[in-house]
C-alpha positions as a printed Julia matrix, in Angstrom:
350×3 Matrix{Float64}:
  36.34   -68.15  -21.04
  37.88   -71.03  -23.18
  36.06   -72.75  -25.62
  36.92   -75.99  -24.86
  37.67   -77.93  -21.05
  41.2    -77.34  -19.79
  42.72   -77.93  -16.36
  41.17   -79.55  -13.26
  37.46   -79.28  -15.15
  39.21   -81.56  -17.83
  40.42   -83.68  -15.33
  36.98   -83.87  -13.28
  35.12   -84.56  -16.75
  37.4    -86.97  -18.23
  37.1    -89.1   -15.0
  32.49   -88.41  -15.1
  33.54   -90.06  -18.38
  35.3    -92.93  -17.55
  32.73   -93.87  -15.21
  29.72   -93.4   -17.09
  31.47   -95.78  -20.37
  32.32   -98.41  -17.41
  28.68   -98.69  -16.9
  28.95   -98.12  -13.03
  27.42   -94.32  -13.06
  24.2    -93.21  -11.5
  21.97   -89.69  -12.39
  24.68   -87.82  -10.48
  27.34   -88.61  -12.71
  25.4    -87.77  -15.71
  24.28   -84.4   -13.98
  27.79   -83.75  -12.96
  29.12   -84.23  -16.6
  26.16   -82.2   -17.96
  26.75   -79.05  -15.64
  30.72   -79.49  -16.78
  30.4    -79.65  -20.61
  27.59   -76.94  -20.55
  29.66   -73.86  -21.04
  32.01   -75.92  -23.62
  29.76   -76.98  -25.87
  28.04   -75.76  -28.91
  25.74   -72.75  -28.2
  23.01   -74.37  -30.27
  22.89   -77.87  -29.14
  20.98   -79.99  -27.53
  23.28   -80.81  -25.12
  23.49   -77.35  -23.99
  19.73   -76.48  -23.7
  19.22   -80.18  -21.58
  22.27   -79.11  -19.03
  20.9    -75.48  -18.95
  17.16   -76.65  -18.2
  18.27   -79.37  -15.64
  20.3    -76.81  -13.85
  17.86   -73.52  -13.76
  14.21   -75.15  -14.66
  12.77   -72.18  -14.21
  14.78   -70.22  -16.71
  12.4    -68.84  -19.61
  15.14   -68.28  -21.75
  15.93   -71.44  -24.47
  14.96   -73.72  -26.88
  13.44   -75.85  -23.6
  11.59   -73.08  -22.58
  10.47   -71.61  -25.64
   9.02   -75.14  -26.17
   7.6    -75.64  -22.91
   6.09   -72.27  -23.22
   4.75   -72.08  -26.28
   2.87   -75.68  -26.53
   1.52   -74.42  -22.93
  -0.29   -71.14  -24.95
  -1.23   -73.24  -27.87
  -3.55   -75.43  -25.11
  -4.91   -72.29  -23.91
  -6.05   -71.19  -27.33
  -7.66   -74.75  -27.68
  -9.67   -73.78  -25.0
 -10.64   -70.65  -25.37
 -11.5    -71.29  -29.16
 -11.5    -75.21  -30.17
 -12.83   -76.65  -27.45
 -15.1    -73.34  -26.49
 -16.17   -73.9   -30.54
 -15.32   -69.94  -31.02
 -14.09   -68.79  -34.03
 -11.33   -66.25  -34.33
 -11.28   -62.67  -36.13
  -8.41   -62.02  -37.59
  -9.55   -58.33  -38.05
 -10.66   -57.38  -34.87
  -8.51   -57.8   -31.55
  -8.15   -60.86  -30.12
  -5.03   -62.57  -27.51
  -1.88   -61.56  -28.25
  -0.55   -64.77  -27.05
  -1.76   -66.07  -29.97
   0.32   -64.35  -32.16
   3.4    -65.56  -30.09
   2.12   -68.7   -30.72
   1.77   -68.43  -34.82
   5.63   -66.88  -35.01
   6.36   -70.07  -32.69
   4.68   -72.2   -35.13
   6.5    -71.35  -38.3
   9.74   -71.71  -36.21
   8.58   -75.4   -36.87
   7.59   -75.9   -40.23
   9.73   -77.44  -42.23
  11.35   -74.96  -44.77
  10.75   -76.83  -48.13
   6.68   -76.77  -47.19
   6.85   -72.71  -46.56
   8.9    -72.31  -49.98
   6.5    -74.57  -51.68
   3.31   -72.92  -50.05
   3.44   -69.25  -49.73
   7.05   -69.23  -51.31
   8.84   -67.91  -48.59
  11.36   -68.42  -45.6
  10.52   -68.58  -41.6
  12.48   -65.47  -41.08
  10.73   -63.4   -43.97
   7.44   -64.84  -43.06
   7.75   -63.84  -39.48
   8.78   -60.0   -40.06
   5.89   -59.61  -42.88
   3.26   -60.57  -40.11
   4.76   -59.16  -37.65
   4.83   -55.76  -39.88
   0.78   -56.67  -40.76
  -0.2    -56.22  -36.93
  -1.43   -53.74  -34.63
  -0.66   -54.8   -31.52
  -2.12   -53.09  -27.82
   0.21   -53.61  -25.24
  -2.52   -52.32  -22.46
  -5.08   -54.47  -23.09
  -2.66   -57.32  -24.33
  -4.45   -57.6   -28.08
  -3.58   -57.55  -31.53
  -5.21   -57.95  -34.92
  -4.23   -58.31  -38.63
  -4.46   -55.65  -40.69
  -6.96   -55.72  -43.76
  -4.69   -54.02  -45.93
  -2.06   -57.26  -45.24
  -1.39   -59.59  -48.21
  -3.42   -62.82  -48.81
  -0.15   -64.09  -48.28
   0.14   -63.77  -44.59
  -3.65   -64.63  -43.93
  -3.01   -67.61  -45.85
   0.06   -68.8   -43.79
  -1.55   -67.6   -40.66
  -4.71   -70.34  -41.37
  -2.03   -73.0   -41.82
  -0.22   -72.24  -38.33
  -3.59   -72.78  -36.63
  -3.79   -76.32  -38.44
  -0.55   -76.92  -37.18
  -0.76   -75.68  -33.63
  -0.56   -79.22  -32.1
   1.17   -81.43  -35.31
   4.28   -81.26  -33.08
   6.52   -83.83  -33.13
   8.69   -84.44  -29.37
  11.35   -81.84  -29.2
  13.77   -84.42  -28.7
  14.81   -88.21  -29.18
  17.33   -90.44  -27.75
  19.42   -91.08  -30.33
  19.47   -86.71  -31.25
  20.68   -86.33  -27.1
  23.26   -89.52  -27.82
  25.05   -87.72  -30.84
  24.78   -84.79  -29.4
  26.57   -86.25  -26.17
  29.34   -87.73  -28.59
  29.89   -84.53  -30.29
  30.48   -82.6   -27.4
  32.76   -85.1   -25.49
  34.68   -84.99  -29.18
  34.96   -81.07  -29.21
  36.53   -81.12  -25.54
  38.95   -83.68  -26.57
  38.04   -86.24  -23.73
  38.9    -89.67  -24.1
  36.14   -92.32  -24.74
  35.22   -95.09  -27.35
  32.03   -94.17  -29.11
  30.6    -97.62  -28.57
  30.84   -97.5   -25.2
  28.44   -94.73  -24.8
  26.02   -95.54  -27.48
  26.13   -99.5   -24.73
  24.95   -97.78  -22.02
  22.69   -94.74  -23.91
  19.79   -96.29  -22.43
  21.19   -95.93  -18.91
  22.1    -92.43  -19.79
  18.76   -91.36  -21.07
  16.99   -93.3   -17.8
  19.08   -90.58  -15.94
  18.0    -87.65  -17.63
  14.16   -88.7   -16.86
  14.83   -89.37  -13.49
  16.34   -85.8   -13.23
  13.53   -84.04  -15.16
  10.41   -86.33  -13.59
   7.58   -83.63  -11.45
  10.37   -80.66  -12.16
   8.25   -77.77  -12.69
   8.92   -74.88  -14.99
   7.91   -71.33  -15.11
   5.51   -70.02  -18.21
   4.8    -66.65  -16.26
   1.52   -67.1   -15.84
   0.36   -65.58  -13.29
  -3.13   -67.42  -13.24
  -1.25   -70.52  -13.52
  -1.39   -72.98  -10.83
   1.26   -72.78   -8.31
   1.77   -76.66   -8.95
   1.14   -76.4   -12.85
   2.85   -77.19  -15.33
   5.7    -79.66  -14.89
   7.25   -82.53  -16.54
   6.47   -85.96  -15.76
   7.39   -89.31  -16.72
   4.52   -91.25  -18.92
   3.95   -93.92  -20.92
   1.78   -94.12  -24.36
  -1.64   -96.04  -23.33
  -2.54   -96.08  -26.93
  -0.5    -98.84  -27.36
  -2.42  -101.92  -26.26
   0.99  -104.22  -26.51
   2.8   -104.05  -23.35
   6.19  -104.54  -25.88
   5.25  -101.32  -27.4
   5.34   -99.14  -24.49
   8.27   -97.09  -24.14
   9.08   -94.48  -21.16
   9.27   -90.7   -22.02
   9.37   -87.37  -20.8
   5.7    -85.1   -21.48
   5.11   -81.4   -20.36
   1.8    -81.51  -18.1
   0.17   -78.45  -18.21
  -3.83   -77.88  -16.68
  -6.68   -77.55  -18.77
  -7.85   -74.13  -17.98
 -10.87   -74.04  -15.2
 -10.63   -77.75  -14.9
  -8.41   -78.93  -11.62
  -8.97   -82.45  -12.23
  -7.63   -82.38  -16.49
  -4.37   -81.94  -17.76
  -2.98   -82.08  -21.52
   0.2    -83.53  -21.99
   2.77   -83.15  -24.46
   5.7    -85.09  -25.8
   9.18   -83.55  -25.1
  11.72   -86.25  -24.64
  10.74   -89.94  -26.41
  13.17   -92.84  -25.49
  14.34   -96.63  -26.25
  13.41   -97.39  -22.9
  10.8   -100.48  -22.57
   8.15   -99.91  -19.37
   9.07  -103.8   -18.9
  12.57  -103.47  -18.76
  12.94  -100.27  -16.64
  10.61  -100.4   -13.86
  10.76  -102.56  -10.82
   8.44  -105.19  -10.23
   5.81  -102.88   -8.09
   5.99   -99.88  -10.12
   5.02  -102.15  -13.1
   2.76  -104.05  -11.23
   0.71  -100.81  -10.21
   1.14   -99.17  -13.82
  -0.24  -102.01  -15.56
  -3.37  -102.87  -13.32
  -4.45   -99.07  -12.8
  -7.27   -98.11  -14.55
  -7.19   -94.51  -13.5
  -3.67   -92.37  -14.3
  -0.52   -93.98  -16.66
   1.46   -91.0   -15.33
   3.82   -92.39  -13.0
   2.82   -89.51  -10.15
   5.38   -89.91   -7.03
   9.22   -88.93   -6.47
  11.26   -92.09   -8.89
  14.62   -93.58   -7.29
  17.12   -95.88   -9.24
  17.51   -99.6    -8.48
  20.05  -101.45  -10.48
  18.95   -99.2   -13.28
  15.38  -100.03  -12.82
  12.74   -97.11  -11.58
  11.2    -97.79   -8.32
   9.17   -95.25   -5.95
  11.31   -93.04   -3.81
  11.47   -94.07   -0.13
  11.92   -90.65    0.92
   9.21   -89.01   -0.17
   5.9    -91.4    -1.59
   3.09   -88.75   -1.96
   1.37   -88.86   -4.76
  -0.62   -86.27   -6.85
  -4.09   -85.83   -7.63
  -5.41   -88.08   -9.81
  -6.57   -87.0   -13.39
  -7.6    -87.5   -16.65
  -4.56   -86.61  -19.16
  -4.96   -85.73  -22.59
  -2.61   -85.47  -25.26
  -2.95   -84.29  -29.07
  -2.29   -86.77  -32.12
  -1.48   -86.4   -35.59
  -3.84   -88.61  -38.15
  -2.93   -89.48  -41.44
  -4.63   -86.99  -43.13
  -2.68   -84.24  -41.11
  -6.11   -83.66  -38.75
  -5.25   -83.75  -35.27
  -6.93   -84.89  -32.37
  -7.26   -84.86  -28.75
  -7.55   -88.43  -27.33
  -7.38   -89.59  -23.66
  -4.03   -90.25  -22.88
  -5.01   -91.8   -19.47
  -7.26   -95.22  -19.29
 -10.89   -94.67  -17.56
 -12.42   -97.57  -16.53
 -10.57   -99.43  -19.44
 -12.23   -97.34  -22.48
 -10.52   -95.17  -23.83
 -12.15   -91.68  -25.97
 -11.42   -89.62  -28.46
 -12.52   -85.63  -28.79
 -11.82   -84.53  -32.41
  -9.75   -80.71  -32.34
 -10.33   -80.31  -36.34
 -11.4    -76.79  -36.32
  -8.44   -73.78  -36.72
């Protein structure tokens, strides 16, 4: 296959791109382009994981998926442990999902702290713990060994403190450049400008694409409707100026139907004011019970508005979602307003 768009798919793209600099696109433009530049663009980009997810969401291959995944185990262990107030043996057999979830985590420290701290790389890291556990595939355990260095018990503590100190996986202006870059290696026609004009219509697309879209974390225990993606909004912010659209994985709380924990995957530039129609505002703004916007979205002069084909809604819940403090603690706070109070349950233990 070429490495870069030649032919009629040149032709088809460069026209997707014409359209969406004019301004007059819609979600299936920006699909359309996605789905054409996905082969011919970098194999580690953003761009490529986004058109990949939005065309197979329940692939369980990818960065999107590894994510998606990954944060969904790391709420399971709060459960079973934080929440449960059980500590972990390191020595004795325990999950193996939880070791999954350690080799995830390092994937996501930053490299200067895991020089600085244990003096070592991600990559080096991973294969010395990796070599210091037994694992069971029958029963699905594993455990450290007690001959393995302080070293690796050391950096294994610090992945449990940063199981849930995850930033989004993903920001508008990271999906923007990486839009630009790819348009650039295909050698399609455009002025830069012109997209970065209209990047918040662009990213409006993307959630409109990706809101209720469920994706598979093989779990076979795992609600049939559980977990999707959703479009939210940050309640934490009391000033309606400060409240900016996004996308968040919504995965259940185990044994509880009625509570889900979200997490952040896609934030935006997008103002709830400014990109909602007047009802959908209206009933965001005066609920007191979800801020998940819950029913199929349709476009409306680039404003969100509820779908007239389809206006079910889901269940509703109470949604949590884990937050970095200051002093690196992290906590679980309702993400959803009750009865106009809001509360916070500390997750400080590892």
């Amino acid at each position: 296959m070429a490495t870069t768009l030649v032919g009629n798919n040149k032709h088809v793209s460069q026209r997707l791109v014409d359209r969406i600099t004019s301004g007059n696109f819609d979600d299936i433009d920006v699909r359309s382009l996605l789905f054409e530049l996905r082969e011919y663009s970098n194999d580690d980009s953003m761009f490529r994981e986004l058109a990949h997810f939005i065309a197979h969401p329940d692939r369980n291959k990818g960065k999107f998926a590894d994510y998606l995944i990954s944060y969904s185990k790391k709420i399971k262990y709060f459960y079973e442990y934080n929440y449960n107030n059980k500590n972990i043996d390191l020595y004795k057999p325990f999950p193996y999902y939880i070791i999954e979830c350690i080799i995830n985590t390092i994937d996501h420290i930053d490299k200067t702290v895991l020089q600085k701290r244990f003096n070592s790389t991600s990559k080096i890291l991973k294969k010395l713990i990796i070599k210091n556990t037994v694992v069971d595939k029958q029963d699905n355990t594993a455990y450290i060994l007690s001959t393995a260095p302080i070293q690796i018990i050391f950096s294994i503590q610090y992945c449990f403190q940063q199981f849930f100190i995850q930033n989004e996986m993903l920001n508008q202006e990271i999906f923007i450049d990486n839009i630009i870059a790819t348009l650039k290696k295909n050698n399609l026609t455009f002025n830069e400008i012109d997209i970065k004009n209209n990047s918040n219509k662009i990213l409006l697309c993307i959630l409109l694409l990706l809101h209720l879209r469920a994706f598979n974390i093989e779990d076979k225990n795992a609600n049939k409707d559980l977990p999707y993606i959703s479009i939210l909004f940050d309640s934490s912010k009391y000033n309606i100026e400060q409240k900016y659209l996004g996308l968040y994985g919504i995965v259940n709380m185990p044994e509880f139907d009625n509570i889900k924990i979200a997490f952040p995957i896609l934030t935006t530039n997008l103002l709830l004011t400014e990109y909602c129609d007047e009802k959908l505002l209206h009933d965001i703004l005066t609920s007191n019970r979800n801020n998940e916007i819950t029913r199929p979205l349709q476009f409306n002069n680039f404003k969100l508005e509820y779908s007239k084909i389809n206006n079910q809604s889901s269940k509703s819940v109470i949604i949590f979602i884990f937050k970095k403090e200051d002093n690196t603690k992290h906590k679980m706070v309702i993400f959803s307003i009750i009865d106009g109070k809001r509360t916070d349950k500390n997750s400080n233990k590892t």
